[in-house]
TIGUTI-55724 format. One record per residue (C-alpha): residue in three letters; x, y, z. Coordinates in steps of 0.05 Angstrom, whole numbers, padded with zeros to 5 digits, always signed. Layout:
BEGIN
ALAXYZ
...
//
This chain:
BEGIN
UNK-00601+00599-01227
UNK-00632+00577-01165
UNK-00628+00513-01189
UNK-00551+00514-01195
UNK-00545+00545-01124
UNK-00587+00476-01094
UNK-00542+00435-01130
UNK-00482+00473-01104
UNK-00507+00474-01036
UNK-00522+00392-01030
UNK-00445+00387-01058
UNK-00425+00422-01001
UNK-00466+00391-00944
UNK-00443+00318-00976
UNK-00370+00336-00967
UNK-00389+00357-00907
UNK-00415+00301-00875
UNK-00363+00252-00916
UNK-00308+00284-00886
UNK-00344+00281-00810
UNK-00356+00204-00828
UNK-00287+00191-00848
UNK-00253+00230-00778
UNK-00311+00186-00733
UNK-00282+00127-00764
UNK-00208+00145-00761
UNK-00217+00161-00679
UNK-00265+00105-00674
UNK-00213+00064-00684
UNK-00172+00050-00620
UNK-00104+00029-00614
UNK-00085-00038-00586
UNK-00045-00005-00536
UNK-00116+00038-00506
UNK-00149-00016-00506
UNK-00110-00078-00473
UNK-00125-00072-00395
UNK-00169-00007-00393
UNK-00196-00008-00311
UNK-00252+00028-00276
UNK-00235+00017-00205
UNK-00291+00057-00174
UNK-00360+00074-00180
UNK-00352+00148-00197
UNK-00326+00152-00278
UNK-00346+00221-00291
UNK-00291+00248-00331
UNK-00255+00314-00303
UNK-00272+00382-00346
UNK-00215+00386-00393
UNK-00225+00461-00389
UNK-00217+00465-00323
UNK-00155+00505-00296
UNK-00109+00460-00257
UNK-00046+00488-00209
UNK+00004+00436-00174
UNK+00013+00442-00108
UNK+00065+00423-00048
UNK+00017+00417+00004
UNK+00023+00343+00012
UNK-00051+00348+00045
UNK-00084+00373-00014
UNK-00117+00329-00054
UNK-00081+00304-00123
UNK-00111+00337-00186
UNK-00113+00310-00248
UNK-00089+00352-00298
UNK-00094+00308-00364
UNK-00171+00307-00371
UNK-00176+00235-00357
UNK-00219+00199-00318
UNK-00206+00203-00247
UNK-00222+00129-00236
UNK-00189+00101-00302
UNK-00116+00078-00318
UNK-00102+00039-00385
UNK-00043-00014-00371
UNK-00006-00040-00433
UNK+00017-00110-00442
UNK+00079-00118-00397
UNK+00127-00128-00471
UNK+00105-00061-00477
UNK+00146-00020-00418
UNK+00226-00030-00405
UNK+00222-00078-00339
UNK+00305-00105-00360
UNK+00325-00083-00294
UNK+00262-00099-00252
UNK+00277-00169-00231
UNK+00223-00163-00169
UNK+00164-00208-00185
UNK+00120-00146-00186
UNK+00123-00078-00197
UNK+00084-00012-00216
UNK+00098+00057-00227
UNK+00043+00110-00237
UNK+00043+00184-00259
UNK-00013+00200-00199
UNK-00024+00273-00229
UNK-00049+00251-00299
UNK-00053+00172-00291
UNK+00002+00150-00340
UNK+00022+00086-00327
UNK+00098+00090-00338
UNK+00120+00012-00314
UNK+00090-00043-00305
UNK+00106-00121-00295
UNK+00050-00178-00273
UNK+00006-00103-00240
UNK-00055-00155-00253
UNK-00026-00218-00223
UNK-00055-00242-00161
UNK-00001-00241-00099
UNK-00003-00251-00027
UNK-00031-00193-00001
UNK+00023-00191+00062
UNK+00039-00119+00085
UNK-00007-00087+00037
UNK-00069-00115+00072
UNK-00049-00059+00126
UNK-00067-00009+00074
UNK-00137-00036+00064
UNK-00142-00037+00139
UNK-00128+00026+00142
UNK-00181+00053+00089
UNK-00232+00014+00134
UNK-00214+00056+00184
UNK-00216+00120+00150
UNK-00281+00107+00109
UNK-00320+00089+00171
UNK-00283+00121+00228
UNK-00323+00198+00244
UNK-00267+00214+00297
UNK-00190+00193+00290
UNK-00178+00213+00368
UNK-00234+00162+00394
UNK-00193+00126+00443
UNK-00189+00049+00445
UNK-00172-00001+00502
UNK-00126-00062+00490
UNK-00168-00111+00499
UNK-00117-00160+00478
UNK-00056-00174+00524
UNK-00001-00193+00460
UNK+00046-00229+00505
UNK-00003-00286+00485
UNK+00013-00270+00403
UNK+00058-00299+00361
UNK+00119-00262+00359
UNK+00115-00237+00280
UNK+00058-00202+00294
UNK+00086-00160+00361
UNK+00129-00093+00347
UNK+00086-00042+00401
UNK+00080-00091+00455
UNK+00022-00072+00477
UNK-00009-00086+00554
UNK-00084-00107+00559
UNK-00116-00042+00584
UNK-00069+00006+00548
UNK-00110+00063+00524
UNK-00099+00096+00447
UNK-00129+00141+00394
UNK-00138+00110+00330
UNK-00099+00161+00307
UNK-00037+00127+00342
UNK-00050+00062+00315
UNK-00059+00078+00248
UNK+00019+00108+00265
UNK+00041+00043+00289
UNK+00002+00010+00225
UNK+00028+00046+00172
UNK+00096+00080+00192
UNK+00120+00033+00242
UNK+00090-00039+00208
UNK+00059-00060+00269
UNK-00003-00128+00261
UNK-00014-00118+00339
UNK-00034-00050+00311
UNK-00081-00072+00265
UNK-00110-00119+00314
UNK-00122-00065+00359
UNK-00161-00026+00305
UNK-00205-00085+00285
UNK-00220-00099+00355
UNK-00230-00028+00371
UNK-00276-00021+00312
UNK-00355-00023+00310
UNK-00370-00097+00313
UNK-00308-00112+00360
UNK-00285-00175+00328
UNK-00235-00187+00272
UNK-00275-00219+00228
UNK-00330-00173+00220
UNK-00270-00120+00211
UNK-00248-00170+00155
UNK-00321-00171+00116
UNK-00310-00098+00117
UNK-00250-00096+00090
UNK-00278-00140+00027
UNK-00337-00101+00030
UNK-00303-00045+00011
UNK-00264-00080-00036
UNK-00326-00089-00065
UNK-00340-00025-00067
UNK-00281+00003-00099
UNK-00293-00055-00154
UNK-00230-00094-00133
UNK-00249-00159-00172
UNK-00173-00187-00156
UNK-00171-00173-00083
UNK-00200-00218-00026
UNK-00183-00219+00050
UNK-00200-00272+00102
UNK-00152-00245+00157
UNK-00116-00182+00170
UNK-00052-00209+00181
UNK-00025-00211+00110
UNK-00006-00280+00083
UNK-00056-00335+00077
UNK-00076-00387+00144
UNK-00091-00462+00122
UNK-00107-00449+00039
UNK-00148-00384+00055
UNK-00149-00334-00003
UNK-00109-00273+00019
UNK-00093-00235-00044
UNK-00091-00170-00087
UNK-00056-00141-00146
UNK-00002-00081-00146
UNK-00066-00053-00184
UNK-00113-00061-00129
UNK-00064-00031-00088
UNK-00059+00028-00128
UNK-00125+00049-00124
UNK-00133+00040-00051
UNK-00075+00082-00039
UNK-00102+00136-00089
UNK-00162+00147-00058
UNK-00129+00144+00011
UNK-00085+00204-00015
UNK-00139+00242-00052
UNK-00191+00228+00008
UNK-00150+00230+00065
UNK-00098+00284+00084
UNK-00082+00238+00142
UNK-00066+00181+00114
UNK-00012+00219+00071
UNK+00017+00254+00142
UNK+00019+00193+00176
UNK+00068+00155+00113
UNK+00107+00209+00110
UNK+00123+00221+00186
UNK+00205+00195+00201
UNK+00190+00190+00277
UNK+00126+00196+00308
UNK+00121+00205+00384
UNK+00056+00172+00427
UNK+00025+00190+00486
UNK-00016+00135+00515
UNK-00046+00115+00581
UNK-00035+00046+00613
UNK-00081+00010+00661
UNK-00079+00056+00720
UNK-00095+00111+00668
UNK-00023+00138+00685
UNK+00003+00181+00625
UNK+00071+00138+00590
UNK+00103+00158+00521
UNK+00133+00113+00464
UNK+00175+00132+00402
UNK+00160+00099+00345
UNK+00212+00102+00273
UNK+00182+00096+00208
UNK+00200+00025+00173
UNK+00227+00057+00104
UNK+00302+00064+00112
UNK+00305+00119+00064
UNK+00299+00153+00134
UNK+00358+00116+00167
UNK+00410+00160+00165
UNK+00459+00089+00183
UNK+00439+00061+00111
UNK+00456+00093+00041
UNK+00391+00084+00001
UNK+00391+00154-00026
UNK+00352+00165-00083
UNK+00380+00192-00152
UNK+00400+00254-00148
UNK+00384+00277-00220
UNK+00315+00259-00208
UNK+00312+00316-00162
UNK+00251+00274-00131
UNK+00224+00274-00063
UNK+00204+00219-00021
UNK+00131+00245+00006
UNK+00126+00175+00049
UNK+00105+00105+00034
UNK+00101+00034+00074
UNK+00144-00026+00075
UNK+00157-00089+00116
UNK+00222-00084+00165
UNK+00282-00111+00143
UNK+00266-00185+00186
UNK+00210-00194+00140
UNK+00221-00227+00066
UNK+00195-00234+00010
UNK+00186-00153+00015
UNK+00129-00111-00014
UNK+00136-00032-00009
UNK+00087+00027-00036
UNK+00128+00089-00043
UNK+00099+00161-00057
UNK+00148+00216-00097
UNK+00141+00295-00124
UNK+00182+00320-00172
UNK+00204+00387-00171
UNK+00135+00411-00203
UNK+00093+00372-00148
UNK+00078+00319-00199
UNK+00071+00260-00162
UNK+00086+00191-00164
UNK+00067+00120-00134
UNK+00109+00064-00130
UNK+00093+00004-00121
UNK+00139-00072-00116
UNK+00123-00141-00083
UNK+00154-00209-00094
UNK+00224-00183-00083
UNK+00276-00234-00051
UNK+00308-00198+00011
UNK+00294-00135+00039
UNK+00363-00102+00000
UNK+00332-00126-00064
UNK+00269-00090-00052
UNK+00314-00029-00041
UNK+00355-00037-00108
UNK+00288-00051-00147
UNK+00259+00016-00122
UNK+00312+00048-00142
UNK+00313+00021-00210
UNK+00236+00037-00213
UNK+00246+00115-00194
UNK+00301+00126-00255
UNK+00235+00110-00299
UNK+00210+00176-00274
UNK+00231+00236-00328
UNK+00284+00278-00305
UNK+00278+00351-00277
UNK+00339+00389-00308
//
């Protein structure tokens, strides 16, 4: 009898553990589509508590949680024949699901482009990252009647006195290199190209194997590498919204008004208008209405500038939000169409 029940018993524990065998292998087998481009931007890979109780928010200076359990430093991007990019005729172009980390578009998000206006948002985490007080004030040291004209929109005055804070409004919103001159001058080391090995420093950092800077002007001077990927950019931007509550204020602001002090430390003002016409009322680039989507803010190169690269940053009606991202477009109307296209890839709120 007892011998019976043994017998019985090892049956048991061998279907057991054939059946646990057979699921490990089943699982262990991923699919092409997990596996093709799977990227670990940043240092910290500590997956989020899939337990863990997760509310959406519309305070657009909370940090973004994820909600899906996935890493919060991981996206997987599938082979471009894999997503619908029919009407994306931009050279470039990425769309991400920034509460869970779907990738829902992408086309050439790991090919190496000019890193043009999108080297202000590097400059920008530079500042943040290192930068204990946003309302330090800095002192043109840099009269910008002796720049080039494409890199002048605040015309600044040697001896003009600003917070950071103010620059990193005339950076972002406004599109402004005499801004980001002013920062990297203004910055601990005082020159631009210490402000430059901090920016790949950090690139560094964050594990940005595509991205390299050698100015902070945006296209490349005599053959110098100046270049990212829309998937670099990504992950800047992320951890700019998920570290920063400032950074997302200060793409989302339409208008923002400046109080600064000139050389005889005599109080002036300036108005300064965001660059993304979705804010001029005198152009019709309304998003889709079905959508019901709302534009939190992004960056983009004025309309003089071509080709055109934009980063744009949506919530649906849930607060799921979204991040944008185009480059190599033709004219600054095409960028506008392709975003447009881009956003209808976002699911519907009925």
């Amino acid at each position: 009898m007892m011998r019976k029940c043994f017998r019985s018993l090892h049956a048991s524990i061998s279907l057991i553990l054939a059946a646990c065998l057979l699921c490990f292998c089943i699982t262990g087998c991923t699919s092409k589509d997990n596996i093709m481009k799977p990227y670990t931007p940043m240092g910290d890979t500590k997956e989020a508590d899939a337990t863990a109780e997760f509310s959406y928010t519309n305070d657009i200076d909370k940090p973004v949680k994820r909600v899906d359990g996935v890493s919060g430093n991981t996206i997987f991007i599938k082979d471009d024949s894999e997503y619908d990019t029919s009407e994306i005729t931009a050279g470039q172009a990425l769309l991400v699901n920034l509460t869970n980390g779907e990738v829902i578009l992408s086309k050439q998000a790991l090919t190496a482009i000019p890193a043009g206006n999108f080297t202000k948002l590097f400059a920008a985490y530079v500042v943040f990252s290192e930068e204990d007080d946003l309302s330090r004030t800095i002192s043109i040291s840099q009269d910008t009647n002796n720049l080039s004209s494409n890199l002048v929109r605040c015309k600044f005055q040697k001896d003009d006195t600003y917070k950071i804070e103010d620059l990193l409004y005339a950076s972002l919103m406004y599109c402004a290199n005499d801004a980001v001159i002013a920062l990297a001058l203004g910055h601990p080391g005082g020159s631009i190209s210490s402000f430059v090995k901090n920016m790949n420093a950090l690139s560094e950092d964050l594990n940005l194997k595509s991205t390299e800077f050698s100015n902070i002007y945006g296209y490349p001077v005599n053959g110098s590498k100046q270049e990212t990927t829309l998937l670099d950019v990504f992950t800047v931007t992320r951890e700019m919204i998920e570290k920063y509550p400032t950074f997302t204020e200060i793409i989302s602001k339409q208008v923002y008004f400046c109080t600064y002090q000139n050389s005889k430390s005599e109080p002036l003002s300036v108005n300064w208008n965001s660059a993304l016409p979705y804010y001029n009322t005198e152009e019709n680039y309304a998003l889709p209405e079905h959508l019901n989507l709302e534009l939190i803010g992004g960056i983009c190169e004025p309309a003089s500038s071509a080709p055109t690269q934009i980063c744009c940053v949506f919530r649906d009606y849930y607060g799921t939000m979204y991040l944008a991202l185009l480059a190599g477009c033709t004219s600054y109307e095409h960028c506008y169409e392709q975003m447009q296209y881009l956003v209808t890839r976002i699911p519907a709120i009925y």
